[in-house]
N, C-alpha and C positions, 0 to 999 in steps of 0.2 A: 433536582432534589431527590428523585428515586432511578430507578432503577428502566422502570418505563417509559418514564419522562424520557430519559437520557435516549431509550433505544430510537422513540418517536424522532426527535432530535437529528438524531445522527442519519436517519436513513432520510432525511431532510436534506443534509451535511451533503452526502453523497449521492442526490440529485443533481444538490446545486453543481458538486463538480461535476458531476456529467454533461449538465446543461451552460457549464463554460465552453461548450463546447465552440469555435471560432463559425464553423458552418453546419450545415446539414452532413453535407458528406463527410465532417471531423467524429462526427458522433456517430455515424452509420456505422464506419470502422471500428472506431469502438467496441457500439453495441453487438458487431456483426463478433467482434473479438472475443466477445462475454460469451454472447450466447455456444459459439464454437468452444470456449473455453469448458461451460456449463456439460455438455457433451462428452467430456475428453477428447476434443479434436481438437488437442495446443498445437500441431503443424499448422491446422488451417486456421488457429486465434492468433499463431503468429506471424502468418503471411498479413493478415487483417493490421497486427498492431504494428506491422512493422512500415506499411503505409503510414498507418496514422501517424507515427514518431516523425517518415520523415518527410511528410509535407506537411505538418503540421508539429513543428518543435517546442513552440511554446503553450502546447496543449499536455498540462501536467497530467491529468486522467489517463491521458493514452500512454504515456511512461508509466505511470502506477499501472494500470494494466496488463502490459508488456512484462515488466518487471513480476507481478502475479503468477504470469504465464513461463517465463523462465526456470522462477524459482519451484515451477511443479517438475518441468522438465531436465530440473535438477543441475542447471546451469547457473550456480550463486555467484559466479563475479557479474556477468553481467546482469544478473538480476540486482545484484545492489549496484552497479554502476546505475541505472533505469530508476532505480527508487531513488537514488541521490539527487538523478536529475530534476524528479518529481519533488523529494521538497524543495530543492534549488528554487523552483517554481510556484509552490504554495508549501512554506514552511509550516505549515500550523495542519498538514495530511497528515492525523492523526494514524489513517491505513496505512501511510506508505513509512511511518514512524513504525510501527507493530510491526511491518513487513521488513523491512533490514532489522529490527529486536528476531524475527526468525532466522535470518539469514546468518546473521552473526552469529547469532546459535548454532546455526548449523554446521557454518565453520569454525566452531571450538571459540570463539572470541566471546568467551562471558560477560565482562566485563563491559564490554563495546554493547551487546546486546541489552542488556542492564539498565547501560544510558537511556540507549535510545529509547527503551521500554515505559524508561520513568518519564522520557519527554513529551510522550504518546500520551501517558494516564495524568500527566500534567493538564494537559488541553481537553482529554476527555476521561473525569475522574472512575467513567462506569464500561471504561473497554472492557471488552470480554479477555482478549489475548492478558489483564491484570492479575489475575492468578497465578501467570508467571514469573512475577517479580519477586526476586530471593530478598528476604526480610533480615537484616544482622538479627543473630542473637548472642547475650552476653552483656560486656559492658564494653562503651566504648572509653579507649584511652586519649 
């Protein structure tokens, strides 16, 4: 209902995916990935996520993570190939929805980022990344 609510909420959201994690060591990588991320050391967040993706593939987090970390290092195919696999995996990653709305962006694809943006502020009405969605003006026909 506000704005509060919403942020409580979602950093809730984004425990529980962390805590899908399948074991101990699935989340270590992870988290070892964040915190290296946190740092700017993306070579060493992505030696961490790139374990994680492949002994653990159907661990969506560590794909939205990976994919995080690419798309700093300014590598956007496979960072949206990475986010793709991540909603493949949990469709309703409202992060990994915002994160291809940037990507797209980034690579000139408006229209594509648009979507996904409104798909994102569909499931979470109070994303922060929502100020970036282009509003028509005029009439329509």
């Amino acid at each position: 209902p506000t704005e509060d609510a919403a942020r409580e909420i979602e950093n809730e959201i984004w425990l529980t995916w962390l805590d899908e994690a399948p074991d101990a060591k699935s989340r270590e990588l992870v988290d070892t990935g964040m915190s290296r991320r946190n740092v700017y050391d993306l070579d060493g967040a992505l030696k961490s996520l790139n374990e994680a993706v492949e002994l653990y593939p159907n661990y969506a987090e560590a794909w939205n993570q990976r994919a995080f970390v690419l798309f700093l290092k300014g590598n956007l195919d496979a960072s949206l190939e990475d986010v793709d696999q991540a909603l493949e995996l949990e469709p309703r990653h409202f992060g990994a929805l915002a994160g291809k709305a940037l990507i797209l962006l980034q690579q000139g694809r408006v229209q594509l980022s648009q979507n996904a943006l409104r798909q994102a502020v569909e499931i979470h009405p109070f994303l922060k990344e929502r100020h970036m969605l282009v509003q028509p003006k005029g009439q329509d026909l």
